[in-house]
Residue frames relative to the residue before (quaternion, step in Angstrom):
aa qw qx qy qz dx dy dz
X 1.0000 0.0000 0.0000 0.0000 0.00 0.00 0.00
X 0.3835 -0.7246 0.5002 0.2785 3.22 -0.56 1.08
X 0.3292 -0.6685 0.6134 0.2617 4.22 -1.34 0.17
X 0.1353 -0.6424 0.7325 0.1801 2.73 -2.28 0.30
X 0.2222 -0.6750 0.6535 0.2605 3.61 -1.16 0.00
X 0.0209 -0.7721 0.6306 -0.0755 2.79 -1.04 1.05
X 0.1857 -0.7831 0.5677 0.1731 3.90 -1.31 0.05
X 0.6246 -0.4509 0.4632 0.4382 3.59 -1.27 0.08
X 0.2333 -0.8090 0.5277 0.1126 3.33 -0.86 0.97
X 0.6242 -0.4592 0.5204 0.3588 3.97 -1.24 0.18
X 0.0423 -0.8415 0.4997 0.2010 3.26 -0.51 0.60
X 0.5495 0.5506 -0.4422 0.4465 3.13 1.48 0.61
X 0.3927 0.6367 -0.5012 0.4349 3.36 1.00 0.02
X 0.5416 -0.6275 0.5566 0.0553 3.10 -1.45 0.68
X 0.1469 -0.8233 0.4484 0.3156 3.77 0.12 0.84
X 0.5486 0.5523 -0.4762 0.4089 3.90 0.69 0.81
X 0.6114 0.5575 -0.4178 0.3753 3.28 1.31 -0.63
X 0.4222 0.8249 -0.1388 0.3492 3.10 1.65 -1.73
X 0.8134 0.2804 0.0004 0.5096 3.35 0.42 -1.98
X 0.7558 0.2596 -0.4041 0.4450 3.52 1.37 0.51
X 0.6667 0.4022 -0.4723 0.4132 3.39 0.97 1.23
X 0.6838 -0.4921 0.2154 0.4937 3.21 1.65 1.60
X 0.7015 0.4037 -0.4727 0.3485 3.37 0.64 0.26
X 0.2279 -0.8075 0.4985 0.2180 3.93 -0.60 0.74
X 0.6429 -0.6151 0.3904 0.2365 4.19 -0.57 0.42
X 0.2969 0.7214 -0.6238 0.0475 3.44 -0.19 0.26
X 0.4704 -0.6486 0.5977 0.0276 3.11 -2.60 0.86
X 0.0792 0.7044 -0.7035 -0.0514 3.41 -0.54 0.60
X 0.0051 0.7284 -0.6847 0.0245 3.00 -1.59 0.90
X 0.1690 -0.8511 0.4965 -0.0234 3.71 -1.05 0.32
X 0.4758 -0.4774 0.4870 0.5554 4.07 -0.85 -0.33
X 0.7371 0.5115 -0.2043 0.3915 3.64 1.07 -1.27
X 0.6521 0.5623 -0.3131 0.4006 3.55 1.59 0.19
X 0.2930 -0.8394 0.3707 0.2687 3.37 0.13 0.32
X 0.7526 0.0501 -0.0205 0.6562 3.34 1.59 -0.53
X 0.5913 -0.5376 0.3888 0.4586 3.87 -0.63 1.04
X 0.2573 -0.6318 0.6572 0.3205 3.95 -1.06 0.89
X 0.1350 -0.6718 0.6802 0.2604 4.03 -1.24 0.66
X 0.1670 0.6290 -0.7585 0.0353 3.52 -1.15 1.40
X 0.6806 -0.5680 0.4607 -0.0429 2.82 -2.00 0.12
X 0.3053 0.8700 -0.3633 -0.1337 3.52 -0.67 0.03
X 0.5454 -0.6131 0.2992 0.4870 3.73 0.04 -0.21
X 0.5816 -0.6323 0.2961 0.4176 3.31 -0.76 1.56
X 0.6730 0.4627 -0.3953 0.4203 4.14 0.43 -1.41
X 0.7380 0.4033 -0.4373 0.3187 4.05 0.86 0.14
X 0.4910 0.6683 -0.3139 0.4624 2.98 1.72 -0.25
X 0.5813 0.5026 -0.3732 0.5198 3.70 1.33 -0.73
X 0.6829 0.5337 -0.3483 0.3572 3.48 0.51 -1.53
X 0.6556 0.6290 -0.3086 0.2817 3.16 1.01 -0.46
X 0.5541 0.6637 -0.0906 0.4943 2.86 1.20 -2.26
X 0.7659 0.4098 -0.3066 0.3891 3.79 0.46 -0.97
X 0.7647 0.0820 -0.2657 0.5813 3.71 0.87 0.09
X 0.5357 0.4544 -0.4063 0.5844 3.96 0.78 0.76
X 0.0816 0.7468 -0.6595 0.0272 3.40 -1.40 0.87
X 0.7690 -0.2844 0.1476 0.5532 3.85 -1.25 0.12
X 0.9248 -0.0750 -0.0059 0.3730 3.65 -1.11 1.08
X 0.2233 0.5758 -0.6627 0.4235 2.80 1.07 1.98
X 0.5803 -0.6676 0.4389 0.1577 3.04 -1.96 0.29
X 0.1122 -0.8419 0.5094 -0.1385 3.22 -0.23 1.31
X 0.4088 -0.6284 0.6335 0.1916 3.44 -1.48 1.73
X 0.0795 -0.7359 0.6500 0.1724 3.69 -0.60 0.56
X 0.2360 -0.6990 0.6619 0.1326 4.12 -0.60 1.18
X 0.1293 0.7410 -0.6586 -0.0220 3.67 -0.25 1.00
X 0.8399 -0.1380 0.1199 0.5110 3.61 -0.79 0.85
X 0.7763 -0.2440 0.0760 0.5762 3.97 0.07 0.71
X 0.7645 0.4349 -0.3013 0.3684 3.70 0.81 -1.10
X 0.2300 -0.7966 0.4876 0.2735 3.69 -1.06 0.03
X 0.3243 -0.7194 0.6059 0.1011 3.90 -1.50 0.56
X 0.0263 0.6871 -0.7021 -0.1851 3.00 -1.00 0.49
X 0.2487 -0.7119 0.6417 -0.1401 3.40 -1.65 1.57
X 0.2720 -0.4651 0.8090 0.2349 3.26 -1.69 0.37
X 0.4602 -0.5602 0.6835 0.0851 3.05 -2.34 0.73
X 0.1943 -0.8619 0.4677 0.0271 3.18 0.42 1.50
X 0.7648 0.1608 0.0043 0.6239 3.40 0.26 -1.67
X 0.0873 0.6923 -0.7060 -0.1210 3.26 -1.71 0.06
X 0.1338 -0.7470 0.6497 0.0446 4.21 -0.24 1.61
X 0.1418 -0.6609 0.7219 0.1486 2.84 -1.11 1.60
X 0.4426 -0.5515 0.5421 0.4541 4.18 -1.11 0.06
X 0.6318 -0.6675 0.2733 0.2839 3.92 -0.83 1.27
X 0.6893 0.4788 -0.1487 0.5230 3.04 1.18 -1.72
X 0.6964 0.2264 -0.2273 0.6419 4.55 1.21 -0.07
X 0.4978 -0.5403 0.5625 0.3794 2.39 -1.87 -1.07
X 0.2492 0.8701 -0.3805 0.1897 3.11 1.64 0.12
X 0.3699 -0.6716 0.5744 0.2868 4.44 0.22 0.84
X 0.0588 -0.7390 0.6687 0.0572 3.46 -1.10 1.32
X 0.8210 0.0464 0.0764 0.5639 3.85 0.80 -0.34
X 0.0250 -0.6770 0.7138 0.1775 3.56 -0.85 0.83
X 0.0874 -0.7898 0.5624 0.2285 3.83 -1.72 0.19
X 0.3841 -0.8532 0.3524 -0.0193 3.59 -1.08 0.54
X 0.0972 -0.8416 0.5121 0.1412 3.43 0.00 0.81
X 0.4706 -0.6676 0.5050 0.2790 3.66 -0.88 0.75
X 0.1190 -0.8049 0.5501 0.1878 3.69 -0.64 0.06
X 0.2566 -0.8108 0.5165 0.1001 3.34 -0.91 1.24
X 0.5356 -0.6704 0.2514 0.4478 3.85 0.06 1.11
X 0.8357 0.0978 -0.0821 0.5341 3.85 0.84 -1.11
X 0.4768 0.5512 -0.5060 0.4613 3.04 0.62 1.82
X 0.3786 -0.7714 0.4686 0.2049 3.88 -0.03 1.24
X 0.0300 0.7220 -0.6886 0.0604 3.69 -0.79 0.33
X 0.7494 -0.5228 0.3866 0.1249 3.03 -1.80 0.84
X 0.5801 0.7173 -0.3661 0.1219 3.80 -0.91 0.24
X 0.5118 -0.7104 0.4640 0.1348 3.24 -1.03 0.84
X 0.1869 -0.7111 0.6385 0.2275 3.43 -0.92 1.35
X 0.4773 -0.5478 0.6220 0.2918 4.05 -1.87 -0.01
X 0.4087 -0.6143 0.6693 0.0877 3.42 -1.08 1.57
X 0.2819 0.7122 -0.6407 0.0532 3.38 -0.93 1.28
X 0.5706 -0.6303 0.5111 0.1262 3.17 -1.55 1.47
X 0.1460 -0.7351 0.6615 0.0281 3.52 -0.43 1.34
X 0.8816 0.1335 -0.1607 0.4233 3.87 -1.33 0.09
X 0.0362 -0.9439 0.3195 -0.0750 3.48 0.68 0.63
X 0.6755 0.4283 -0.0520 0.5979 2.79 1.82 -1.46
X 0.5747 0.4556 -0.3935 0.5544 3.65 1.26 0.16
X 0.8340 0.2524 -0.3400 0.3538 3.52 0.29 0.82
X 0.6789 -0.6859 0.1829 0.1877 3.36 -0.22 1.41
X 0.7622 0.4119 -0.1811 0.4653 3.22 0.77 -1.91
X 0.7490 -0.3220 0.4291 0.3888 3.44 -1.50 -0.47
X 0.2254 -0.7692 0.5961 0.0473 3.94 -0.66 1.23
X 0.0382 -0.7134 0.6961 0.0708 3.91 -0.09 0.87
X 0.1228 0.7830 -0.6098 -0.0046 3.27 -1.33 0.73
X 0.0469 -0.8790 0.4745 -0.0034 3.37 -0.36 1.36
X 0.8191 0.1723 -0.3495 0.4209 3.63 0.95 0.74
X 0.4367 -0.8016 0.3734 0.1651 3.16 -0.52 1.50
X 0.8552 -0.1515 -0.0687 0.4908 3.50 1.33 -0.40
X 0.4992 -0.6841 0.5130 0.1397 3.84 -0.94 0.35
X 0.5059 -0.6464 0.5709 0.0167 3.07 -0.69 2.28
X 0.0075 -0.7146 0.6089 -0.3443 3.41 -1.20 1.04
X 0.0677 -0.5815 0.8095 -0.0449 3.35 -1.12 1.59
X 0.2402 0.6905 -0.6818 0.0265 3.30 -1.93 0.31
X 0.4909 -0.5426 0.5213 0.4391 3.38 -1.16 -0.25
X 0.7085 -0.4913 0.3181 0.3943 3.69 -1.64 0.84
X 0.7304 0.3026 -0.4474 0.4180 3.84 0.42 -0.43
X 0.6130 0.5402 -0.3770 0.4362 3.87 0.88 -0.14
X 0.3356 0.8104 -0.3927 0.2765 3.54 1.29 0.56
X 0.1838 0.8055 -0.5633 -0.0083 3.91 -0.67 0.68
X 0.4492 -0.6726 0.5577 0.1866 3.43 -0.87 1.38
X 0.7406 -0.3315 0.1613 0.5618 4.46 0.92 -0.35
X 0.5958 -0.5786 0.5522 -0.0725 2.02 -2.21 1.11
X 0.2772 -0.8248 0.4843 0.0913 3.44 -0.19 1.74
X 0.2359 0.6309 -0.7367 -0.0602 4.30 -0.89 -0.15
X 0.5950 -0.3921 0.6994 0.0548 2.37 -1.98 1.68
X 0.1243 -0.8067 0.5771 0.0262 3.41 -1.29 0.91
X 0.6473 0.6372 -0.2304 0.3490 2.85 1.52 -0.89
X 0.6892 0.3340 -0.4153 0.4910 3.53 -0.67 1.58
X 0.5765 0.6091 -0.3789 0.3913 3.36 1.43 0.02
X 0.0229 -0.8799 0.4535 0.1396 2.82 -1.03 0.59
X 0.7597 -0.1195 0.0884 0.6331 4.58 -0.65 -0.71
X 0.8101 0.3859 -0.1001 0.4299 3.55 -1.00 0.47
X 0.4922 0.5154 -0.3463 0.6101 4.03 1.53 -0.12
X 0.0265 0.6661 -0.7432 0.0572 2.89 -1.47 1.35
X 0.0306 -0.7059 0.6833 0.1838 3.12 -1.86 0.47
X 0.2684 -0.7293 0.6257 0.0677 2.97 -1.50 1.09
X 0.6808 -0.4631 0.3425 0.4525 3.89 -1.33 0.52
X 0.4756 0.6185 -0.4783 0.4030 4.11 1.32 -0.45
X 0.8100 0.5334 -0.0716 0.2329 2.96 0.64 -1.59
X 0.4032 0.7708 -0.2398 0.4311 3.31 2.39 0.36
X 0.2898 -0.6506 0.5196 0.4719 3.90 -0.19 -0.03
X 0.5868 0.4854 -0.4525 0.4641 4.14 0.85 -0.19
X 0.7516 0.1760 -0.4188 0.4783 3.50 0.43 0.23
X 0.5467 0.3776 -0.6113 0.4299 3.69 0.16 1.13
X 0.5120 0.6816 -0.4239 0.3059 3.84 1.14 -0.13
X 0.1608 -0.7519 0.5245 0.3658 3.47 -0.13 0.97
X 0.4815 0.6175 -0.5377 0.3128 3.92 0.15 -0.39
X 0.8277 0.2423 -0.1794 0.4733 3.62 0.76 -0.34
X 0.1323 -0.8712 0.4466 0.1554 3.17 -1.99 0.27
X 0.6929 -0.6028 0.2747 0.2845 2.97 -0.49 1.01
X 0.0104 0.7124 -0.6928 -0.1119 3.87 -0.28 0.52
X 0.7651 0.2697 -0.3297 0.4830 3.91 0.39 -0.60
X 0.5616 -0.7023 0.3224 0.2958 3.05 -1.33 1.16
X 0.6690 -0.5919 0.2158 0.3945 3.44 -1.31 0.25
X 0.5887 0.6951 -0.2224 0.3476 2.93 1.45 -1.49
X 0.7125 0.5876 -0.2157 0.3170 3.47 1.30 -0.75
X 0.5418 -0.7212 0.4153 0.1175 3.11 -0.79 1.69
X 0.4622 -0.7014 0.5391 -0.0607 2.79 -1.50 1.42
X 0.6365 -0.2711 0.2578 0.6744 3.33 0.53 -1.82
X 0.3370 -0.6300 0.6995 0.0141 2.84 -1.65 0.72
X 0.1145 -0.8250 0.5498 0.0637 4.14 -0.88 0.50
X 0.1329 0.8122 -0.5667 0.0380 3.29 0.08 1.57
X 0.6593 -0.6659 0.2927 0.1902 2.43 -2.03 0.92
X 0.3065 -0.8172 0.3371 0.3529 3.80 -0.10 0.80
X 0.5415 -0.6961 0.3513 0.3143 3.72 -0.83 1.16
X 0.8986 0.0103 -0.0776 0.4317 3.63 -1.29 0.78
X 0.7163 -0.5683 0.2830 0.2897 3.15 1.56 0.78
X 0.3230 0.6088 -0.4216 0.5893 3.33 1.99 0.02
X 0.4725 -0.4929 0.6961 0.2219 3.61 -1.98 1.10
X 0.5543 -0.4653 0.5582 0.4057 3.47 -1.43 -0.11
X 0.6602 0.4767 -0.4099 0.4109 3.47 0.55 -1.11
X 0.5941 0.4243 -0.3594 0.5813 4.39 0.70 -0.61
X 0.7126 0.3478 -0.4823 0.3722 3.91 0.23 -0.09
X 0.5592 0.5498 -0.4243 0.4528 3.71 1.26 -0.46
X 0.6953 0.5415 -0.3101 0.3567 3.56 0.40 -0.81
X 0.5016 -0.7547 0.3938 0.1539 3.39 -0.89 1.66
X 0.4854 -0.7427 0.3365 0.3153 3.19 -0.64 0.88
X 0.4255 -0.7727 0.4084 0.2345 3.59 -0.55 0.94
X 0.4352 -0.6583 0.5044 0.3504 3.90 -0.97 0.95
X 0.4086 -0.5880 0.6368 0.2859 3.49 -1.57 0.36
């Protein structure tokens, strides 16, 4: 699990003043919290983060000496940039399940010729906090026209520690075959006058 430091924040501060001396806001909240904690961190940790953490990954939160583990609930980007206006946080409580979604990534892509249709990008998922996964790797390589994978066909849905909110039956990828041997990228291209 990847970390963040973070500190107790002013709650009279202003989260614009805040977010223009590099520091960006953040919320933890919880069943065990009685009121959202407002802490803080500095915007370049909030990137460092953001760049290998994404919605309802798992995150050590270092708050002053003590540690959290959290899901990455919210992430406010500011409309008009990309400038991070707010990260949010759910506490996890060890024997208390909680919602989240791991990220379907395609590993060996380039080792397989035909056309890759891929219609679900990720896979709903209760569990308890140590049965957490942030994605889901398939190997592609050896597949070939006519292979499908479906959410059955995942090691997270033989895990008994977890459950499935998306259904099994539901398709993932599919590997069609590309006609007459033409790439997609040569069927898109207009045809050129003589």
């Amino acid at each position: 699990m990847n970390i963040l430091k973070v500190e107790n924040r002013n709650a009279d501060m202003k989260a614009k003043q805040l977010r223009k001396s590099g520091i960006i806001p953040v919320s933890l909240y919880g069943s065990d919290i009685e009121n959202s904690l407002l802490l803080q961190t500095t915007e370049a940790e909030a990137k460092k983060l953001l760049k290998s953490s994404a919605k309802d990954s798992g995150v050590v939160l270092h708050i002053d000496g003590k540690k959290a583990v959290a899901l990455l609930r919210e992430i406010k980007y500011n409309p008009l940039g990309s400038q991070i206006e707010n990260l949010s946080f759910q506490k996890l409580i060890e024997d208390e399940k909680v919602s989240s979604t791991a990220q379907i990534v395609l590993v060996n892509k380039e080792k397989v010729p035909e056309f890759i249709q891929q219609s679900l990008f990720d896979v709903s998922y209760r569990a308890y906090p140590s049965s957490l996964i942030d994605k889901i790797e398939i190997d592609l390589e050896g597949m070939k026209a006519g292979d499908v994978v479906r959410v059955e066909d995942l090691d997270i849905a033989k895990n008994e520690d977890i459950e499935l909110l998306t259904a099994p039956e539901e398709m993932i990828i599919s590997i069609i075959e590309n006609r007459n041997g033409v790439s997609d990228q040569e069927e898109t291209e207009e045809p050129q006058e003589a």
